[in-house]
N, C-alpha and C positions, 0 to 999 in steps of 0.2 A: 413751050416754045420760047415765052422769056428768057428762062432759066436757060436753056440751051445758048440762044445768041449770048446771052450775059459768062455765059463761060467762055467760046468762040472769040469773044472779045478779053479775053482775062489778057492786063496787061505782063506779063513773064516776061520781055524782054528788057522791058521799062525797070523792073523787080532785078532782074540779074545786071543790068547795065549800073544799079544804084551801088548794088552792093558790091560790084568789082571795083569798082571805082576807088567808094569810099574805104573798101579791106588795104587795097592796094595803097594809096594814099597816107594809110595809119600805119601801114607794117614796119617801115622801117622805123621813124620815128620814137615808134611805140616799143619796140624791140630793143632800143638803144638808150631810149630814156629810163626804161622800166629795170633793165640790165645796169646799168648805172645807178638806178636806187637803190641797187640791192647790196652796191659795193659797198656804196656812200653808207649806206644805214649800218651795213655791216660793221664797218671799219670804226662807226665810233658808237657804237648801238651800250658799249660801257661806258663812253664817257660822257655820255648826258641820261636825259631821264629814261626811263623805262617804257616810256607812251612809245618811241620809237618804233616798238613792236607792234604796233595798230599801222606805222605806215609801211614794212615792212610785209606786213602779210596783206595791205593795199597793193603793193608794187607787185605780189606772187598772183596775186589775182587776176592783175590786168596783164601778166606775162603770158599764164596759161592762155587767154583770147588770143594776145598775138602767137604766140605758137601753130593755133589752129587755123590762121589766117591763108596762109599759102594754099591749102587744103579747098578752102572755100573759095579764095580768087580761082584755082583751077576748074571748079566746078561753074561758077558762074561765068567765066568765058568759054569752057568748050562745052558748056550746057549736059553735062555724064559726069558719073559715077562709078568708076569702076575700084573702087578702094572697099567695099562692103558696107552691109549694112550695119554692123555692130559700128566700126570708126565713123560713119555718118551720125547713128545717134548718138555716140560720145560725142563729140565735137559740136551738136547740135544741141547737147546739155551741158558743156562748158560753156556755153554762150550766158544763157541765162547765171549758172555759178556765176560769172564774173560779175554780172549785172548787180546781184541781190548781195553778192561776198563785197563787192564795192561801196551798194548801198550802207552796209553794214558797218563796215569799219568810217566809211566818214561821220558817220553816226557815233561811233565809238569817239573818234578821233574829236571830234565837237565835243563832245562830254567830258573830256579828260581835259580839253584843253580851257573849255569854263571853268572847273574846278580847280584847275591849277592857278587859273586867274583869279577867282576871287577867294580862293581859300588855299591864296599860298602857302601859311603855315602848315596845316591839315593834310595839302597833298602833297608835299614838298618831299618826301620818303620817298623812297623805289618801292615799288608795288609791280615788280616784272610775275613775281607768279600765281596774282592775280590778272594782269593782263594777260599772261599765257594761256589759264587755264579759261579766261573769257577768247577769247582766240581760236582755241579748240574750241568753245562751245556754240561759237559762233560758224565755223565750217561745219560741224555735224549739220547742225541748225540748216542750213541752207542746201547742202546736200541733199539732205532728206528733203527742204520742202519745194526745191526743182524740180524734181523723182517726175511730178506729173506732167513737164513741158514735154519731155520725149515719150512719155506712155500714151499720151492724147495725139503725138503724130507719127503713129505707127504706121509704118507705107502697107498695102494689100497687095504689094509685092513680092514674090517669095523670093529666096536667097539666092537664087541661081539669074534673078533679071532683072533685080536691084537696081535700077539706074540714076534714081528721083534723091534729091536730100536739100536739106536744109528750107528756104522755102515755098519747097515743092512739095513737100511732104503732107500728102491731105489729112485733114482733121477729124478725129473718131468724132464719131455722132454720141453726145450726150443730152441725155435730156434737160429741161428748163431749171429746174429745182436744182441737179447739180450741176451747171453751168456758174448759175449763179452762184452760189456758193462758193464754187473753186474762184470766179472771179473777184467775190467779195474779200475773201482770205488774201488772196494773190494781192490787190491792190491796197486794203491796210495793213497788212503787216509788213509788207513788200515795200512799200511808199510811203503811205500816209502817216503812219506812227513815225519811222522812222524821219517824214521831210519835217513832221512837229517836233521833232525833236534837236535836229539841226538845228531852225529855225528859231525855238527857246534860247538852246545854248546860245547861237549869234546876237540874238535881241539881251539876253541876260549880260553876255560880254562886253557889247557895244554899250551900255549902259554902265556898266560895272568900269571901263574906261576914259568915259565919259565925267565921269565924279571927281571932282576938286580935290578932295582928298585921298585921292588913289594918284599914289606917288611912282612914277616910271621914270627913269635914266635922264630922256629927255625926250622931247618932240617928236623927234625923229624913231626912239623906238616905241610912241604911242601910234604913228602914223603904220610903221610894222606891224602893229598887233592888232589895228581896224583893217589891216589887207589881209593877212590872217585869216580874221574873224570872215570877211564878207568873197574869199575867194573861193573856202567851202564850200559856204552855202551858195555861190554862182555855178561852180563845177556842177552841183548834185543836179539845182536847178533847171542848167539847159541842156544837161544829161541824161537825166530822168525822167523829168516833168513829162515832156512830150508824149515818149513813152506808153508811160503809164495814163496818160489822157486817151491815148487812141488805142488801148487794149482793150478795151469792153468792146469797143463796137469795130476791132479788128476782128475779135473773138464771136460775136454773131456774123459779120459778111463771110467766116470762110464756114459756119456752121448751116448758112444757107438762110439764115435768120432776118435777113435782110433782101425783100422782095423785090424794091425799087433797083434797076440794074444802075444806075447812074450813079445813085449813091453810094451804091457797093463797090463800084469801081475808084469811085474819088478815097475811098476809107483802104481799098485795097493798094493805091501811088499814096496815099499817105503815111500809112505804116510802115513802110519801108525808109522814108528819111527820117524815123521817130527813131526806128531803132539801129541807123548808122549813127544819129547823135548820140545814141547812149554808147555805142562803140569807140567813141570818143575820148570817153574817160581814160582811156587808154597813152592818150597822148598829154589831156590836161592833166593830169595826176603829175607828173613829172614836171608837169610846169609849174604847176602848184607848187612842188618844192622845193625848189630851184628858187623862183622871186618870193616866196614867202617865209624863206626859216636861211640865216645866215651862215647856219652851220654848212648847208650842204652848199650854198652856192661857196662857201671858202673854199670847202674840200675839194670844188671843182674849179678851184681858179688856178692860172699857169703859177701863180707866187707858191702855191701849197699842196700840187700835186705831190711833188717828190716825200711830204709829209705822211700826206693821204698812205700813199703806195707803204708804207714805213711803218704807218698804223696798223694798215691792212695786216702786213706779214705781223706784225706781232700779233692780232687777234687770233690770224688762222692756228700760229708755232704756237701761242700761249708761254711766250719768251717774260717773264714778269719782269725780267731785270733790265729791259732794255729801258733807255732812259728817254723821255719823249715829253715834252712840251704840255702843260697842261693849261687848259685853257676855260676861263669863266662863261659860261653861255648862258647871260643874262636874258637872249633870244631866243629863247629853245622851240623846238618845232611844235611845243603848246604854248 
């Protein structure tokens, strides 16, 4: 009879009203910023370093969310589903990709960008097809170990009356042993390796800047490369964290695992604003490179658009002979 009121009371409209909101909210933004790193990165992706590529397939990452955005605000305001269940659980497993493929690359992106700092001579090469083929290795990787967010919420709906998605979609019952486990896997390799490792590289950099004898331009582009360093690790931070803080004990209230109804109800309004901040990264990303790396905020300034646009076409034509401005980026985006 518990368990009965405690569903009865299950808040779903509190759950759809968050996430219309907050999808609505981030679409444009996120669709414009994200579209615009692709240009910007594109257009000078040859003439700076090769790390480029780590924010580049950051920017594809959090496009594919917003793509699927529209999909999900129609569903959380008219409460249906009439698009199938195959595009439901795509879209309900693009969610996650974007999460752990974001995870990833700022993870990558921190790594590259320590090393470039304290072992400028060492990484000062282009190493584009080794970042490529970590790239690649890095989507497989995540692809594959999503696989279990949409297999664990396979609706007991068949295809003809399909109506329920994203999250409303109820939870396969697994047993304790593998619960835990998928949950163990999911949260360090998922977060915890990767937030130690952000966190090294930022603590490694800000220290490596910090030294008397680490010689920078001046002031002004030491004060750049401590915003750098700590806007990463802030993005991942109030992006992630939360997250991944209220997934275990998301993961027991919808598996029934949690007796007391009160508390299952406070874990069940709480997860839902955990994972619109991680939806987020969507919009910080963009912001992240715009105030943090000088390149992109020139290529977006009214003085150097008509440049931009100029770059652009000759990356796309592959015109070699065209003659164009060459420029020192003693600030590069590591």
């Amino acid at each position: 009879m518990n368990n009965e009121t405690c569903e009865s009371n299950s808040p779903k409209d509190y759950i759809h009203f968050i996430y219309a909101v907050t999808y609505t909210v981030i679409l444009v933004p996120g669709l414009i910023g994200n579209v615009l790193a692709l240009w910007v990165f594109y257009a000078y992706v040859k003439e700076t370093k090769k790390a480029v590529i780590f924010m580049m397939n950051l920017a594809i990452a959090d496009l594919t969310q917003v793509l699927t955005l529209p999909l999900r605000i129609y569903y959380y305001l008219s409460h249906s589903w009439p698009f199938g269940e195959f595009l439901c659980m795509f879209c309900f497993y693009l969610k996650y990709v974007n999460m752990y493929a974001s995870i990833f690359f700022l993870a990558c992106i921190s790594v590259r960008r320590c090393m470039f700092i304290i072992y400028p001579l060492r990484y000062s090469g282009t190493k584009g097809r080794f970042d490529v083929y970590l790239c690649i290795g890095g989507w497989v990787f995540v692809f594959l170990s999503c696989l279990p967010f949409p297999m664990l919420r396979q609706s007991s709906n068949n295809s003809t009356s399909f109506n329920q998605c994203f999250a409303d979609l109820p939870m396969m019952k697994v047993n304790v042993a593998t619960g835990v486990t998928m949950m163990t896997l999911a949260e360090l390799m998922g977060f915890v390796l990767p937030l130690m490792v952000v966190l090294t590289c930022s603590w490694k950099t800000a220290i490596c800047l910090r030294e008397k004898n680490y010689v920078l331009q001046d002031s002004g582009e030491k004060r750049k490369a401590f915003k750098m360093v700590l806007t990463c690790a802030i993005v991942f931070l109030v992006c992630f964290a939360p997250y991944h803080i209220s997934f275990p004990f998301h993961f027991l209230a919808v598996s029934n695992a949690v007796s007391t109804c009160s508390v299952k109800m406070a874990i069940l309004k709480m997860h839902p604003v955990t994972l619109c901040l991680a939806s987020l990264n969507c919009c910080l990303d963009p912001i992240m490179y715009y105030f943090t790396t000088d390149e992109f905020k020139r290529r977006l300034s009214w003085q150097d658009l008509p440049e931009t646009f100029h770059l652009y076409r000759k990356s796309s034509c592959s015109v070699a002979a065209v003659e164009m401005p060459l420029y020192e980026v003693t600030n590069d985006i590591l």
